[in-house]
N, C-alpha and C positions, 0 to 999 in steps of 0.2 A: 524450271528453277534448278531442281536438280543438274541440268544440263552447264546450266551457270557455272553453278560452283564450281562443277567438274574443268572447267574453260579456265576461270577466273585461279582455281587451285594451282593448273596444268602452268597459269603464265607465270604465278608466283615462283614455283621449284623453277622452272626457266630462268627466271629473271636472279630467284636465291642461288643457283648453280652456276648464273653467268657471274654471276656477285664475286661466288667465291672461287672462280679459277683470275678471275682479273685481281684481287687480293693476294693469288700466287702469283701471279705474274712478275705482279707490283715487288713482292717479297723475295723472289726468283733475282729479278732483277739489280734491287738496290744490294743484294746479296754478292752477285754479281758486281758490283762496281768495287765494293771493298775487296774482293780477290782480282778484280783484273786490273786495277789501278796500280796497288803493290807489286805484283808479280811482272808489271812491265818492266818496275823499277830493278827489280832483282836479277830477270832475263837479260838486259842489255839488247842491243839492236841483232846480234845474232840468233840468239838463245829466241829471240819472239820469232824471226824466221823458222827455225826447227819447230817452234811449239806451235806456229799456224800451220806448217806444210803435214802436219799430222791432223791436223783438225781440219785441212780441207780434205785432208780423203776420208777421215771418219763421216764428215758431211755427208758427202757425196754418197757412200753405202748407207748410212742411217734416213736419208731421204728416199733412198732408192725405194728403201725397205719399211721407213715408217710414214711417209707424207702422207698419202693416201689410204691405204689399207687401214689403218687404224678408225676412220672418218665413216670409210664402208662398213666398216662394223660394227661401228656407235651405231650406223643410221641401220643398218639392218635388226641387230640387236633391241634399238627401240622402236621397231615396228611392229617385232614378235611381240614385245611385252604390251606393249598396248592394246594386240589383239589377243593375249591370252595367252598365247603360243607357250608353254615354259619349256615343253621337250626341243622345241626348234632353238630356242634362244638359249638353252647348256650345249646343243650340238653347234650350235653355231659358232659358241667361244671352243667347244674340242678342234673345230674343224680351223682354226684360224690359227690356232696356237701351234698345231703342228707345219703351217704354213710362215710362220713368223719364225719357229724354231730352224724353218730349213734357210731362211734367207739371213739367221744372222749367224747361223753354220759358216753360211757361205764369205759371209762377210767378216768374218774373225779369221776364217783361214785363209784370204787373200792380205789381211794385213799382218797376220803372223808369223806363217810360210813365203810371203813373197814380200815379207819388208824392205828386204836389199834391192829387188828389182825395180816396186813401190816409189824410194826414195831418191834410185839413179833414173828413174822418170821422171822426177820433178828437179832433176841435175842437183839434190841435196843430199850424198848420202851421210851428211851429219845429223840427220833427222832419223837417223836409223832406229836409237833408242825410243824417243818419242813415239814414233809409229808403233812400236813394237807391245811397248806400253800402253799404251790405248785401244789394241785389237781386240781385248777381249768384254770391252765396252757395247762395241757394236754388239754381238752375240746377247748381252744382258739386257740392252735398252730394247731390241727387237720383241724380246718376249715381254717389257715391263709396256711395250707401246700396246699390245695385244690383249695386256692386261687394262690397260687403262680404255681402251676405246670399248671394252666390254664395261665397266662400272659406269662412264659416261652413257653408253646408250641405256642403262638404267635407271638413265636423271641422277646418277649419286658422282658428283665434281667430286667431295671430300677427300676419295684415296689420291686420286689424281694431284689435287692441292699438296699433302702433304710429302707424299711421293718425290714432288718435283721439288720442295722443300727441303730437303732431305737428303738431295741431292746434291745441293746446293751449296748444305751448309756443309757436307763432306769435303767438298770442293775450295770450298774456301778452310775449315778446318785442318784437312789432311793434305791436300794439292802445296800450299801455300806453305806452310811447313814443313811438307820435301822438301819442295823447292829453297826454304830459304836454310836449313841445313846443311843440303849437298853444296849449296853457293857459300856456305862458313867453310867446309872441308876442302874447298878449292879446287872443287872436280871440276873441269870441263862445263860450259852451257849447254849441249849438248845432253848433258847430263841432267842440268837443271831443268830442263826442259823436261824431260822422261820427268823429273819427279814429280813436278807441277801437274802433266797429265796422267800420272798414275793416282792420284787423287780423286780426279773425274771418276776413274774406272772403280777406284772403291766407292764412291756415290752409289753408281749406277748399279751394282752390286748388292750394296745395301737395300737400293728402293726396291731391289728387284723382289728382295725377302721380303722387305715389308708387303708389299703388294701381294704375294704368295701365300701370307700370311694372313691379311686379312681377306682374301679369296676363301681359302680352307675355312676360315671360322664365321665366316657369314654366307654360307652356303643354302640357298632355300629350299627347304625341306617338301615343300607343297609339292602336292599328286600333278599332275597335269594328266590329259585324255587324247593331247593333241596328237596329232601323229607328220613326224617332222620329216621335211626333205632329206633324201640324202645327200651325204658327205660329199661327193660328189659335182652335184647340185649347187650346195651352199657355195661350195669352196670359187665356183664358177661365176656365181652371184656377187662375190667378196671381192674376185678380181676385175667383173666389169665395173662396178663403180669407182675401184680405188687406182687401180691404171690408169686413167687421164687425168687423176689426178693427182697421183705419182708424177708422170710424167711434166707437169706446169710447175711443180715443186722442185724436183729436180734438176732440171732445165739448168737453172743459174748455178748450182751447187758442183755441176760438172764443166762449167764456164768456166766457173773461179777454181777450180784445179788446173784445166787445161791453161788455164790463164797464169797461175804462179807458174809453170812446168816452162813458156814462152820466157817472160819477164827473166829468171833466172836462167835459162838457155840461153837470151841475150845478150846480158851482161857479161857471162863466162866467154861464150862464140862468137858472137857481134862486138863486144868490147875489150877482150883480154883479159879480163877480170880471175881472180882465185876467187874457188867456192866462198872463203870466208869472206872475202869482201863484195862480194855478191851478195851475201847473207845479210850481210852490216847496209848496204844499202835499202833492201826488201824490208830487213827489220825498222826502219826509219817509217817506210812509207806502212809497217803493216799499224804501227802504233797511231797512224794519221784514220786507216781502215775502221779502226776499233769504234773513234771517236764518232766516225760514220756512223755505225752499227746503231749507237746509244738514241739517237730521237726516235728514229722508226719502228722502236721496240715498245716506245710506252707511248707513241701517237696513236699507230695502228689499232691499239684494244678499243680508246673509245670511240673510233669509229666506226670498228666493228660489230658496234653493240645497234648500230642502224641496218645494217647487214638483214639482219632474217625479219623484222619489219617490213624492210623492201622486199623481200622474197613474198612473205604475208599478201603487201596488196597488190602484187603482180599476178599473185595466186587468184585474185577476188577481179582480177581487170582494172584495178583502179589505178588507171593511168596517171589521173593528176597528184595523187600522194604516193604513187612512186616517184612523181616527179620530185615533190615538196621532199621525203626523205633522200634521195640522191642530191639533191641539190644540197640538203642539209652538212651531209658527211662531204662533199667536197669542202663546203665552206668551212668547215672543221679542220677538215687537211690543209686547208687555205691559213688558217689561223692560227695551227699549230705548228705544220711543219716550215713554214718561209721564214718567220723568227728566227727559229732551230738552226734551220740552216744558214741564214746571213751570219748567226751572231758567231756561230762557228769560222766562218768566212773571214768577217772581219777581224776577229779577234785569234784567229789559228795557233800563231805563236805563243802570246802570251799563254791561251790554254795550254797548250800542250810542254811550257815551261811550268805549269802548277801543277799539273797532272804527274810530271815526272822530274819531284827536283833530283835524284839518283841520276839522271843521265841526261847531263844538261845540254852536252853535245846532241845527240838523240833528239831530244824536243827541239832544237834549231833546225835540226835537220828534215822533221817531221812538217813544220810550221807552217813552209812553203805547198804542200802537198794537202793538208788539211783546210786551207786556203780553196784550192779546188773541190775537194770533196765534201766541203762544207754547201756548196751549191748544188752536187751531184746528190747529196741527205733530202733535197726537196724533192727531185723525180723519186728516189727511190721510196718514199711516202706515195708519193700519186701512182708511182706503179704498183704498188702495195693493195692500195683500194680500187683501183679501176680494175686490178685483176679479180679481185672479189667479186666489183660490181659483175661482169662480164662473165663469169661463174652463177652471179644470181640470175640472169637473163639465160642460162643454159648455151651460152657457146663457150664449154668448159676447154676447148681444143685451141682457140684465139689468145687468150694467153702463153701457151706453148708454143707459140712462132714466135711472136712478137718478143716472148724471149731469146727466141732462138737465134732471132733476125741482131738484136741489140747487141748480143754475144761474137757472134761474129765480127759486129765492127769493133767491140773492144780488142777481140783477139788478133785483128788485121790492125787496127792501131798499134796495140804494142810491139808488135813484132816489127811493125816501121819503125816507131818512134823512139821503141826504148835502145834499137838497136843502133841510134846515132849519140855521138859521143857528146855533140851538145847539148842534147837532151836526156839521155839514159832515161834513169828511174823516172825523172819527173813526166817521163811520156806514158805512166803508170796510170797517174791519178787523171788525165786528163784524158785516156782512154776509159777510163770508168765513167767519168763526167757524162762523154758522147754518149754510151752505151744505155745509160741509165734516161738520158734525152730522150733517145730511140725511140724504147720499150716505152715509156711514159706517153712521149706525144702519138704513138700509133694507137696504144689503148683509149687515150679521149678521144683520139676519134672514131673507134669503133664503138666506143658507149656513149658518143652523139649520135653515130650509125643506126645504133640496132634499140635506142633509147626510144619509148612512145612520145615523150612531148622530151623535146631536143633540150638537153642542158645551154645554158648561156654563160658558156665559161667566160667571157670578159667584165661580164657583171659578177662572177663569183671571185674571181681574181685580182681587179683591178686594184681595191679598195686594201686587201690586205698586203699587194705586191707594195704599193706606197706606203703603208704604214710599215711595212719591214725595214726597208729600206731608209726611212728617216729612224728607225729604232736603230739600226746600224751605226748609223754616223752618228747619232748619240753614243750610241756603245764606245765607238771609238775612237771620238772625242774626249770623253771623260774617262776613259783608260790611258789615254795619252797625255793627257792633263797631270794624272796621279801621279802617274808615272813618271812626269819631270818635275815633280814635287817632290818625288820622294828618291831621288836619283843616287842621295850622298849615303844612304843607307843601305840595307843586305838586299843583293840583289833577287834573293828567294822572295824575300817577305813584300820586297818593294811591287814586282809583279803581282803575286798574290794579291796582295790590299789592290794595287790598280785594275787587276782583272776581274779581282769581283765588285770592285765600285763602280767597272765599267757594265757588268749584266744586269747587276742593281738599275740603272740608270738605265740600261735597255729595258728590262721587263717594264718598269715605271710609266716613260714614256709609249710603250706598246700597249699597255694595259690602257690610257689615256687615250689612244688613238680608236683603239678598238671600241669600245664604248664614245664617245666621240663622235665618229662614222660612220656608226651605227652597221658595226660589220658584222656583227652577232647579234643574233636574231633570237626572241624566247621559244619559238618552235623549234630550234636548231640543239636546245639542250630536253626536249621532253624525252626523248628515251636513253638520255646520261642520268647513272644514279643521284640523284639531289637537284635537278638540272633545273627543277620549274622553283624550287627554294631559290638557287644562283640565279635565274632569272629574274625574281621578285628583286634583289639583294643588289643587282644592277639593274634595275628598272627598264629592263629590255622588254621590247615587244614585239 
C-alpha cells in the first residue's frame, strides 16, 4: 500500500510539475505575442532583419550550450535524489555550473569581441548593434539553464515557471519601450533593433537573480552519508547524455544561420542588391517566419504530454499501448497542426495585413511567402513529434541527420533559387517548405521502421487532411465574401472584421467536421489535462 501511494504521489508532482511549466509556457507565450506583434510594427522590414540576424546567432550558442546539458542534469540530479544521494546531487549542480559558466564565457565573448566579423558573416554588418547587445545574454541564460535543470531534477517546475515569466515580461516591458523610444528620437533601425534586444538581455539578467536567489535561500540543510563521485566523473556523465542531445537541438539552429548568411549573400552577390535592400527584402519574408513559429509552439506541449507515457509502456514491453499512445499524438498533430497550417495558407495576406497595420507595404510583401510557410507550419509540427518519438525508441542520433540531410537541401535550394532574379527571396520560403518535407517524411518513416506494431498513417491522416482542407475554402470563402461587402470602408478595419469572420468560420466548420468524423477519439485526450471531462462534453468514444 505504502508502495502505492508512493507511485500514485510520484505521478501526481509529475503530472502538477508538467501542469505547471505548460501554464508557463502558455503565459511565456501569449506574452510573447503582445511584444513581437508591436515591435514588428515599429522595426520596419529592415530593422526585423538586423533584430533576427542577432537572434540567430544567440540561438545557435544558446543551443549549443543549453539544449541538452540542462536535460542531463535534470535526469541525473533526479536520480540522486530518489536514491538518497544529497552529497552527489549538490556536487553534481557544483560540477555543472562551472561547466555552463565556461560555455557561456565562451559564448558572450564571440559575440562581443567578434561582433563586426559575426555580422560581416551574415553580409549584415548593420546588425552590429544588435549583436553586440545581446552577447551578454548568452553568458546569463547559460547559468540560469544550469540553474533550472537543477530545481527541475528536483520535481520543483515553480522557479523555472516563474523564471521564464519574468523574462518575458522584461521583454516585453523594457525591449518594447527601447525600442519604441529610440524609433520616437529617429535614430537609425539598426538602432531600434539593439533596443528591442537589450530588453531580452535585461530579462535574462534579472531571472538570472531571481534564480540565484532562490537557490541561496532554499538550500537543504540535511546531513547526507553518501559519498559522491567525483568532479570529474560527474562532469563526464553530464556530457555523455547531454551531447547527442545538444547535437539534434542544434542541428537546425546552425542551418538557419548558415541559411540567413546564403540568402543575404545572394541577394548582394547573385542579385546586385545594397545591404539595405537585401535587408528590406529578408525583413518581409522574416515577418512571414514569425508567423511560422506561432502553431508549433502551443501544438507541441500537448502532445508532448504523451511522450513519457509512451516511454513508460516501452519500458514494460507493451507493444500495443505504445502503439494506442503514438498513434494518439500523431492524430493530435493531425488535428491540430493541418488547420494551423492551411488556414495560414489560405488566408496569408489578409493575416499578415492585421498583424501589421504600421507597415502595410511589409504585409503585402510578406503574404505571398506566408502562403508557403503556412504549409511548411505542418512538417515542422510532424517533425517536432516524430523526433521525440524517435528519442523515446532510443535512436537519439536519427534525428541529427535527418536534420542534417533536410538542411542541406534548404541550403542547396537557396543558394539556386534565391540567386535568380525571377525568384529572389521568394526562393526562401519555398526552400524551407522542401526542407521541412525532408526531415518530416524521413522521420515517419523511421518511426514506422523501428515502431513494434507499424503506425497506419493514412488512416491517421486522411480524415483530418479533408477536413482541413474544406475548413480552408470556408475560411476563404467568407473572408472574401466580407471583404467585398465591406469594400467602401477603412481598408484596416475592412480586413480585420473579414479575417477574423473568416477563422470564425473555419474553426466552426472544423470543429463540425471533426466531431462528425469522428476524427477524435476519447482515448486520444486521456493524458490531456481535462481530456476525459472534453471527451464526455463531445460524446466521443
Amino acid at each position: 500500500r505504502g508502495m502505492l501511494f508512493m507511485s500514485a504521489k510520484k505521478k501526481q508532482s509529475f503530472l502538477g510539475g508538467a501542469a505547471i511549466l505548460a501554464a508557463a509556457v502558455a503565459i511565456v507565450k501569449g506574452i510573447g505575442f503582445f511584444y513581437k506583434i508591436p515591435l514588428n510594427n515599429i522595426l520596419g522590414k529592415e530593422g526585423k532583419t538586423y533584430f533576427d540576424s542577432a537572434y540567430q546567432i544567440y540561438n545557435v550558442l544558446l543551443s549549443i550550450s543549453t539544449a541538452g546539458l540542462p536535460l542531463a542534469l535534470s535526469k541525473l540530479v533526479s536520480e540522486a535524489q530518489a536514491q538518497g544521494r544529497e552529497n552527489e546531487k549538490r556536487r553534481l549542480f557544483s560540477t555543472a555550473i562551472w561547466i555552463f559558466f565556461a560555455l557561456g564565457l565562451a559564448g558572450f565573448a564571440i559575440m562581443f569581441f567578434g561582433t563586426r566579423s559575426v555580422a560581416e558573416m551574415l553580409h549584415n554588418e548593420s546588425a552590429y548593434w544588435a549583436i553586440r547587445a545581446l552577447s551578454p545574454a548568452v553568458f546569463c541564460v547559460c547559468l540560469l539553464a544550469c540553474m533550472r535543470g537543477y530545481t527541475q531534477g528536483q520535481g520543483n517546475m515553480t522557479p523555472t515557471a516563474v523564471s521564464q515569466v519574468l523574462e518575458a515580461l522584461s521583454k516585453l516591458g523594457i525591449g518594447l519601450a527601447l525600442a519604441w523610444y529610440i524609433f520616437r528620437l529617429g535614430m537609425g533601425q539598426e538602432f531600434v533593433a539593439a533596443g528591442a534586444i537589450l530588453g531580452v538581455t535585461i530579462g535574462t539578467v534579472l531571472s538570472m537573480f531571481f534564480l540565484t536567489g532562490y537557490l541561496l535561500t532554499h538550500r537543504s540543510p540535511a546531513e547526507a552519508l553518501d559519498v559522491s563521485a567525483g568532479r570529474g566523473t560527474l562532469a563526464k556523465r553530464i556530457l555523455a547524455i547531454g551531447i547527442p542531445i545538444t547535437l539534434s537541438n542544434s542541428a537546425m539552429s546552425v542551418i538557419n544561420l548558415v541559411d540567413t548568411s546564403i540568402v543575404m549573400g545572394r541577394l548582394q552577390n547573385g542579385l546586385g542588391l545594397t545591404e539595405e535592400a537585401a535587408a528590406s527584402l529578408k525583413g518581409a519574408y522574416g515577418y512571414a517566419m514569425d508567423m511560422l513559429n506561432l502553431p508549433p509552439s502551443f501544438v507541441f506541449p500537448v502532445t508532448m504530454s504523451l511522450i513519457p507515457v509512451a516511454a513508460a509502456a516501452l519500458a514494460r514491453k507493451d507493444h500495443r499501448e505504445t502503439d494506442r499512445i503514438i498513434s494518439s499524438a500523431f492524430r493530435l498533430i493531425a488535428i491540430l497542426a493541418l488547420p494551423c497550417g492551411v488556414g495560414l495558407s489560405v488566408l496569408s495576406t489578409p493575416i499578415m495585413r492585421l498583424v501589421l497595420p504600421a507597415q502595410p507595404e511589409a504585409a503585402l510583401e510578406a503574404g505571398p511567402h506566408l502562403q508557403v510557410l503556412g504549409l511548411a507550419c505542418i512538417f515542422v509540427c510532424v517533425m517536432n513529434l516524430t523526433n521525440a518519438i524517435l528519442q523515446t525508441y532510443g535512436k537519439v542520433h536519427l534525428p541529427v541527420l535527418t536534420v542534417i540531410l533536410g538542411g542541406l537541401v534548404k541550403i542547396i535550394l537557396n543558394y539556386v533559387l534565391v540567386g535568380k532574379p525571377e525568384i529572389n527571396i521568394h526562393g526562401a520560403p519555398i526552400s524551407t517548405l522542401c526542407c521541412y518535407v525532408v526531415i518530416a517524411g524521413l522521420n515517419l518513416f523511421l518511426v514506422w521502421l523501428y515502431s513494434p506494431e507499424k503506425p497506419r498513417y493514412l488512416q491517421i491522416f486522411a480524415k483530418p487532411v479533408a477536413a482541413s482542407v474544406l475548413m480552408g475554402g470556408a475560411a476563404w470563402a467568407v473572408q472574401g465574401f466580407v471583404s467585398r461587402a465591406l469594400s467602401g470602408h477603412s481598408a484596416y478595419g475592412a480586413n480585420a472584421i473579414a479575417t477574423l469572420c473568416g477563422i470564425l468560420a473555419g474553426v466552426i466548420v472544423y470543429a463540425i467536421l471533426v466531431v462528425a468524423l469522428r476524427i477524435l477519439r476519447a482515448e486520444d485526450l486521456k493524458t490531456v489535462p481535462h481530456g476525459t471531462k472534453l471527451a464526455k462534453m463531445l460524446h466521443l468514444r
